[in-house]
C-alpha positions as CSV (number, residue, x, y, z in Angstrom):
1,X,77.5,34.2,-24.5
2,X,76.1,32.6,-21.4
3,X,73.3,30.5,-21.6
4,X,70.6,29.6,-18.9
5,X,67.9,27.0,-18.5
6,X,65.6,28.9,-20.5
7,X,67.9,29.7,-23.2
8,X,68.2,25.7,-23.3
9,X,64.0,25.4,-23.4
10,X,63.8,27.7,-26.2
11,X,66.6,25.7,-28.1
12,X,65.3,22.4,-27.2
13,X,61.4,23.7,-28.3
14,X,62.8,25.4,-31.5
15,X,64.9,21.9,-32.6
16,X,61.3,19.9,-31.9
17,X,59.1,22.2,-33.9
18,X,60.6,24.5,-35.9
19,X,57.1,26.1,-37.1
20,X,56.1,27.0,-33.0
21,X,54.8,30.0,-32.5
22,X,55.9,32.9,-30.3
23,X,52.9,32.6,-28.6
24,X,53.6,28.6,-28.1
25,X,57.1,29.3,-27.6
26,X,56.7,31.6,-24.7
27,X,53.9,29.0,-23.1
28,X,56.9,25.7,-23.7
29,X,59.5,27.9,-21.6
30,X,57.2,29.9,-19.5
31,X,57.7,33.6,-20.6
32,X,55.6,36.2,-21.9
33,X,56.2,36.5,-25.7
34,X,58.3,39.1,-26.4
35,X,61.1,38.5,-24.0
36,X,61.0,35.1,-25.6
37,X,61.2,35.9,-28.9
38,X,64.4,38.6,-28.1
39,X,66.0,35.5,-26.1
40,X,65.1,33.7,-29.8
41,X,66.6,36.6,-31.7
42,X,69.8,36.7,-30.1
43,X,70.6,32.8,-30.3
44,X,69.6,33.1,-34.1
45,X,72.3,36.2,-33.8
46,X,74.7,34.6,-32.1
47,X,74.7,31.5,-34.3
48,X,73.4,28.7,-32.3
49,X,70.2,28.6,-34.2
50,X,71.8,28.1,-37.4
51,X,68.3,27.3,-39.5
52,X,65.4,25.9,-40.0
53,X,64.3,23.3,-42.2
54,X,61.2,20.5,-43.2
55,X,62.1,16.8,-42.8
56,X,60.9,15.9,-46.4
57,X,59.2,12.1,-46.4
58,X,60.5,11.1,-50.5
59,X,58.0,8.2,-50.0
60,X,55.2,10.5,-49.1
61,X,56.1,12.0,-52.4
62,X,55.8,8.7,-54.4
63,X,59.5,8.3,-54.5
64,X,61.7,5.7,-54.0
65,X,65.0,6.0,-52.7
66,X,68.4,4.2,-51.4
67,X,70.2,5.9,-48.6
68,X,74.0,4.3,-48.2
69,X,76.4,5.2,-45.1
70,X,79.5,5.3,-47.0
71,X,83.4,5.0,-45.3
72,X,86.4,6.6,-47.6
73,X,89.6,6.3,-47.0
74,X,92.3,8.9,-49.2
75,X,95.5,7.4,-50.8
76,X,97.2,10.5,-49.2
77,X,96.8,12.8,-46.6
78,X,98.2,16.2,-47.2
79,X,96.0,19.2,-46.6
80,X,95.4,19.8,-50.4
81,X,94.5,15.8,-50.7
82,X,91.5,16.8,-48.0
83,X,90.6,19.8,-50.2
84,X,90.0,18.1,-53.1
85,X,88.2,15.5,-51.7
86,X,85.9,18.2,-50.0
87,X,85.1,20.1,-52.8
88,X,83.9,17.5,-54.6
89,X,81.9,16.5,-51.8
90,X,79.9,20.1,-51.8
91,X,79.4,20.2,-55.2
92,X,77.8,16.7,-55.2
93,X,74.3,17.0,-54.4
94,X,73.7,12.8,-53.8
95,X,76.0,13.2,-50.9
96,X,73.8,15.0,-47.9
97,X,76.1,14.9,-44.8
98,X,79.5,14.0,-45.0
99,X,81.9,14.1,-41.4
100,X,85.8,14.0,-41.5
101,X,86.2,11.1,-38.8
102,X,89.1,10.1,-36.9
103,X,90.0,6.0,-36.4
104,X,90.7,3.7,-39.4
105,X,88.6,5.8,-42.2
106,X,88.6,9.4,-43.0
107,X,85.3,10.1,-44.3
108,X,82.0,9.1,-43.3
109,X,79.2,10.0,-46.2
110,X,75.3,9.8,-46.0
111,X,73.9,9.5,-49.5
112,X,71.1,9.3,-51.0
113,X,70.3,8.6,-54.8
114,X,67.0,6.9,-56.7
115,X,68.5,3.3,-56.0
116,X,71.6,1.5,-56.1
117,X,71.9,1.6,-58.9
118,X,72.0,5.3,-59.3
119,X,74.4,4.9,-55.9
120,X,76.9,2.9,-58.0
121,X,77.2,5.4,-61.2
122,X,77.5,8.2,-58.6
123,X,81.0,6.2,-57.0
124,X,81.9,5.2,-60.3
125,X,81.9,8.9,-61.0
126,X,83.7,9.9,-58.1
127,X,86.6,7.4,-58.9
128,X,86.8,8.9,-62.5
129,X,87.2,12.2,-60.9
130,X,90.4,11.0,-58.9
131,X,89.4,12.9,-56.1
132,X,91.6,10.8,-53.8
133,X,89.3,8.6,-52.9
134,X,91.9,4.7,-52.1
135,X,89.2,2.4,-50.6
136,X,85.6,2.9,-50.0
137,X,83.0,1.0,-47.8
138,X,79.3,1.4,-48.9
139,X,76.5,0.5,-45.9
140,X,73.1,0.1,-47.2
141,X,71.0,1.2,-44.9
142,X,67.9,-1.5,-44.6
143,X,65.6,1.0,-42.1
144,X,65.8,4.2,-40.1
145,X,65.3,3.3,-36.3
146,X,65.8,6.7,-35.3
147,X,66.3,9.8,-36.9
148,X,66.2,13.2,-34.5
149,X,67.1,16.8,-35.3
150,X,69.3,17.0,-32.7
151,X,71.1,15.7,-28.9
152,X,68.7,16.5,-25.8
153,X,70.2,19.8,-24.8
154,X,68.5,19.8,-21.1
155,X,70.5,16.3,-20.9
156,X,73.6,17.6,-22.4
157,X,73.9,20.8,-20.5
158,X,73.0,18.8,-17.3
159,X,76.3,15.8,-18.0
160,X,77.9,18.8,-18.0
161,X,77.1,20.4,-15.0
162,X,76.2,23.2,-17.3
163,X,79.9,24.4,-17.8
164,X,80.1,24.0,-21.0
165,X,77.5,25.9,-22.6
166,X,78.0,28.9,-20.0
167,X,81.4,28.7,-21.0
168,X,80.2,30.1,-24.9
């Protein structure tokens, strides 16, 4: 699927604001609505609109809570040793993002629990598990500097001289 520059607005408007309206849509990239929402339509078809969600504040809900970057390193590293580990991962609702990394660590984990507290019995529990987890480096992350949805698409598509998204 090739995409052009006003396949990259809609994206781009759609990652900002995922609430916009067709009629605010169409005015952001400059067609008339119902092209605009077919263009929509077919990225949501073809997969590169994967969702939509709300950024949730927990302090504008009254709660407090303690979001750790954690690194893992395995004991072992057969494919079933990965499996393991990644199944527990899904089914472990603290952990919200969680990337298979290459370098010195093979995991890197964003959680988020009530406090450290809770953090600590949540690692505790994944040791007890024996998941595979060898060594493990917890980050506690102090404040968020910035936090976006996504990468600037006009940017990306224009490093690369737009071959690789034409290329889908």
């Amino acid at each position: 699927m090739k995409l052009d520059a006003i396949d990259l607005r809609i994206l781009a408007a759609v990652q900002r604001n995922g609430r916009i309206t067709k009629l605010a849509l169409a005015e952001v990239v400059g067609l008339s609505p119902t092209p605009c929402w077919n263009r929509l339509d077919r990225l949501e078809k073809a997969g590169i609109v994967s969702g939509y969600h709300a950024r949730v504040s927990l302090k504008g809900l009254g709660l407090s809570a303690a979001t750790v970057m954690m690194e893992v390193t395995l004991g072992a590293h057969r494919q079933a040793d990965f499996e393991r580990f990644e199944r527990a991962v899904r089914t472990t609702p603290e952990i919200v993002s969680c990337w298979s990394v290459g370098g010195g660590v093979d995991y890197v984990l964003k959680v988020v629990t009530r406090d450290i507290d809770a953090y600590q019995r949540l690692v505790d529990g994944l040791l007890e598990r024996q998941i595979g987890i060898d060594r493990y480096f917890t980050y506690i992350v102090t404040r968020t500097v910035k936090d976006e949805p996504g990468p600037d698409l006009a940017a990306m598509a224009d490093e690369a001289g737009g071959q690789a998204l034409a290329a889908r």
